[in-house]
C-alpha positions as CSV (number, residue, x, y, z in Angstrom):
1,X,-69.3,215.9,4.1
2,X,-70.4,219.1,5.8
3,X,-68.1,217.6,9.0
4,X,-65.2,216.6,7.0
5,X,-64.7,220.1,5.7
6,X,-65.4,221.2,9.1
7,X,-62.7,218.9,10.5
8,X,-60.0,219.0,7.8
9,X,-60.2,222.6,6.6
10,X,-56.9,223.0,4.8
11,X,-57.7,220.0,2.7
12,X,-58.7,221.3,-1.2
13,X,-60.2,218.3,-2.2
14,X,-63.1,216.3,-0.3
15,X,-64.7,212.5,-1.4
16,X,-66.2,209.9,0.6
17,X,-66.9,206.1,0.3
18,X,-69.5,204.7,-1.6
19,X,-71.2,201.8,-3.3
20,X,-72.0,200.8,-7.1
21,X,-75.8,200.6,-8.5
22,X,-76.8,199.3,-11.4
23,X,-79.6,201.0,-14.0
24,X,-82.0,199.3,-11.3
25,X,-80.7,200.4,-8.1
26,X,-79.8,197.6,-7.0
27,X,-75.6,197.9,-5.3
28,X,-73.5,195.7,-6.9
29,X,-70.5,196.4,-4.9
30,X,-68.9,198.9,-2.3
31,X,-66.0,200.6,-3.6
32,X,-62.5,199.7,-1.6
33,X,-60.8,201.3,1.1
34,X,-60.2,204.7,0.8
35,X,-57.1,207.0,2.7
36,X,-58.1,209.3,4.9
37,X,-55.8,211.5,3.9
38,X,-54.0,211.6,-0.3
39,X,-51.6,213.8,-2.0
40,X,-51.7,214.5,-5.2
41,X,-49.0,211.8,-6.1
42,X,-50.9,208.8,-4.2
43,X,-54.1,209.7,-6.1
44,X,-52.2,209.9,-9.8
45,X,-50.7,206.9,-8.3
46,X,-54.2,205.3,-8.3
47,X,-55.5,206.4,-11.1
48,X,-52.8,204.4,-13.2
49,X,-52.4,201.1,-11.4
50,X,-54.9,198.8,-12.4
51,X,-57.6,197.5,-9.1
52,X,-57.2,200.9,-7.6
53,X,-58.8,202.8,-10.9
54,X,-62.3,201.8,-9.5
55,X,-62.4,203.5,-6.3
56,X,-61.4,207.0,-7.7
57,X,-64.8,207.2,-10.1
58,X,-65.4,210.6,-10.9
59,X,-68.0,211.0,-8.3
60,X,-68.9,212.2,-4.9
61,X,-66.2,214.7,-4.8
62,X,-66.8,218.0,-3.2
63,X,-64.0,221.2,-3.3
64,X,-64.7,224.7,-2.1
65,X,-65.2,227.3,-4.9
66,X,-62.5,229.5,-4.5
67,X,-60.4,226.1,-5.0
68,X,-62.4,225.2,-8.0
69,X,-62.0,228.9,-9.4
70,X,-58.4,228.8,-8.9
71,X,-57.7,225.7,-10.4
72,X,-59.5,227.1,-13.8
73,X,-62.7,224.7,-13.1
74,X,-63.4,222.1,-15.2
75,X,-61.7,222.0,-18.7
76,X,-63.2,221.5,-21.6
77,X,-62.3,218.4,-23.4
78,X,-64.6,217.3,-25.5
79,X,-67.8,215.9,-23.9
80,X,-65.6,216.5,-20.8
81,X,-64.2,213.4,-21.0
82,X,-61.3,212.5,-19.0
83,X,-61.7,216.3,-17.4
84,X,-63.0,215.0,-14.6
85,X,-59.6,213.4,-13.3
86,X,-57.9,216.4,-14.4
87,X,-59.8,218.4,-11.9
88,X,-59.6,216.5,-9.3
89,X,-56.0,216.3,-9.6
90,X,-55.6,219.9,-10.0
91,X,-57.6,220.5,-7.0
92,X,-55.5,217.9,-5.3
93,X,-52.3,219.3,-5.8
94,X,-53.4,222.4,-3.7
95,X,-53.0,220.9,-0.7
96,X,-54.5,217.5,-0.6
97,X,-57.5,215.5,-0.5
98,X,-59.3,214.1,3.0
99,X,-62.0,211.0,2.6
100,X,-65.1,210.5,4.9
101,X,-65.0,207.2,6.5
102,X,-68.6,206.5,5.9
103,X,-70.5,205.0,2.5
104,X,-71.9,208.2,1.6
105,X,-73.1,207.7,-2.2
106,X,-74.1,205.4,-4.7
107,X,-72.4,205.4,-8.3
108,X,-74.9,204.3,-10.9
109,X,-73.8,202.6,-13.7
110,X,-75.6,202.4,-16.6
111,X,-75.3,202.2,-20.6
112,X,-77.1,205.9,-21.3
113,X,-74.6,207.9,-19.2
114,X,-72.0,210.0,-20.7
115,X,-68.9,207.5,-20.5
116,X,-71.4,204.5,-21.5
117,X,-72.8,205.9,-24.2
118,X,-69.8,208.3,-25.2
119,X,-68.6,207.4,-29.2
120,X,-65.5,205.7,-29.2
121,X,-64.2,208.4,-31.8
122,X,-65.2,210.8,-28.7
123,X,-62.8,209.5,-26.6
124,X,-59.7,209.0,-29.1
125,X,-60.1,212.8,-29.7
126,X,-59.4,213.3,-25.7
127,X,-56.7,211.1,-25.7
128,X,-54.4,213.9,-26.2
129,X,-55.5,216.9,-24.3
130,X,-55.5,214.8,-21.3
131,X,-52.1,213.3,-22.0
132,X,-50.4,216.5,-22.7
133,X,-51.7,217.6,-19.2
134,X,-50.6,214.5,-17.8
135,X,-47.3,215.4,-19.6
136,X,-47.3,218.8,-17.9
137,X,-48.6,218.0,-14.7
138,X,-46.2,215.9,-13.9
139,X,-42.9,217.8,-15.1
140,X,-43.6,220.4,-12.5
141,X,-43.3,218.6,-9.2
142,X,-40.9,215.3,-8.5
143,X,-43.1,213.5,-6.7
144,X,-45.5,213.6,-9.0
145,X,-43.4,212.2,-11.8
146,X,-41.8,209.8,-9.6
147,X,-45.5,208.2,-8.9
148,X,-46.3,208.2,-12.9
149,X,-43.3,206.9,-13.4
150,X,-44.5,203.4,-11.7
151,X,-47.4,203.1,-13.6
152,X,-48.4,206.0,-16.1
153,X,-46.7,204.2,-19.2
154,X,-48.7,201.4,-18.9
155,X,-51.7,203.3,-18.2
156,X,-52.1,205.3,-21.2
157,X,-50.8,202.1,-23.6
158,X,-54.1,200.3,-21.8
159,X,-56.3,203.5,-22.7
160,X,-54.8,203.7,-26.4
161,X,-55.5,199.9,-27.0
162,X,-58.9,200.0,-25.2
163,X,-60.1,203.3,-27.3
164,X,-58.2,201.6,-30.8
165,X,-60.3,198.5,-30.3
166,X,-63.5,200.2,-29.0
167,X,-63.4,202.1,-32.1
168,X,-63.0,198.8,-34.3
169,X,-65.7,197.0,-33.4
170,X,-68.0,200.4,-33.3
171,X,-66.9,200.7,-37.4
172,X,-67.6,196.9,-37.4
173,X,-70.6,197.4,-36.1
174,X,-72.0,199.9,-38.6
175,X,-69.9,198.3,-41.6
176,X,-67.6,201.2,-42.0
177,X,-63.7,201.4,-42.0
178,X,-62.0,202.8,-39.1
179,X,-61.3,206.4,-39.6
180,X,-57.4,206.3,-40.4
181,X,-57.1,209.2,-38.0
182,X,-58.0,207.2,-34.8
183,X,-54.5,205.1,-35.2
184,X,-52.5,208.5,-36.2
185,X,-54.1,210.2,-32.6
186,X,-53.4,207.9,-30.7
187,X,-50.2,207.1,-31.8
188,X,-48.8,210.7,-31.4
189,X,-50.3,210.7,-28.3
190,X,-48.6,208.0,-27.0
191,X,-45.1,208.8,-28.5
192,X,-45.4,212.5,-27.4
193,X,-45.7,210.6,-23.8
194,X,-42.7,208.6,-24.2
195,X,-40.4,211.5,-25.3
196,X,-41.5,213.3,-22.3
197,X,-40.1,210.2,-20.2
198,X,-37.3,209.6,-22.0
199,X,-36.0,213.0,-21.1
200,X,-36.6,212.4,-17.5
201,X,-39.8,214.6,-17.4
């Protein structure tokens, strides 16, 4: 990593190939392939079509510090969900991002980290801080919204249902009845989104 920043310095955002472990260490799988070189755009692109989601985890990224303190560093959604992607994106957008060529990590995956044992309610309640960035983020460049534009929709409809069902069977589970809020979030969430596309931004 030390090398790529060496040999791409005006890049503001740094990652690498890698491979998936299990709560064993045993690799499942090696991530796709990765562009050497990613704008901001291409990576938002990413995020939102489904197959590419995988190879974007939120891991392995390295970004100087004077990018990361001018980008506002890591936000604070709750149990910084989802405030991952919106750093790297942020960091992204500075200039853009370079990838090593090399497997350089493993990515365990296991039921006790944050996002696997995260409540579902946890994640509903991030819903909309992240999509009023995503909102923001991509009214203020074109190319940005163009890229969203492909796929975005679709991707935060897929994160809504996934959360709304997620937080079903977790009431199910414990016998209790969904918290009526859940639906409300993430509706307003989602129709906030759509306005925002309907006027073109």
């Amino acid at each position: 990593m030390t090398a790529l920043i060496h040999g791409q310095p005006d890049a503001s955002l740094y990652h690498a190939h890698f491979r998936f472990m299990d709560a064993a260490g045993r690799v499942r799988r090696s991530c796709g392939p990765l562009p050497a070189r990613e704008t901001a755009a291409a990576w938002l692109s990413d995020l939102c079509r489904p197959g590419a989601r995988d190879n974007l985890h939120a891991t392995g990224y390295v970004a100087r510090s004077a990018d990361y303190d001018a980008v506002g560093g890591i936000p604070g959604f709750e149990n910084l969900l989802f405030a991952d992607y919106v750093l790297w994106l942020r960091l992204v957008h500075r200039s853009y991002k370079a990838t090593a060529p090399d497997a350089c990590f493993s990515c365990r995956l296991h039921e006790r980290s944050v996002s696997g044992a995260a409540d579902a309610l946890s994640y509903v309640r991030a819903i909309p801080p992240y999509f009023d960035f995503l909102n923001r983020f991509r009214a203020a460049d074109p190319r940005i919204a163009e890229a969203f534009a492909a796929h975005g929709p679709d991707y935060c409809l897929a994160l809504c249902r996934y959360w709304y069902t997620m937080a079903l069977k977790q009431a199910n589970r414990y016998n209790q009845r969904l918290d009526v809020d859940v639906l409300a979030t993430l509706t307003a969430a989602l129709a906030q989104s759509r306005r925002r596309i309907g006027r073109g931004k």
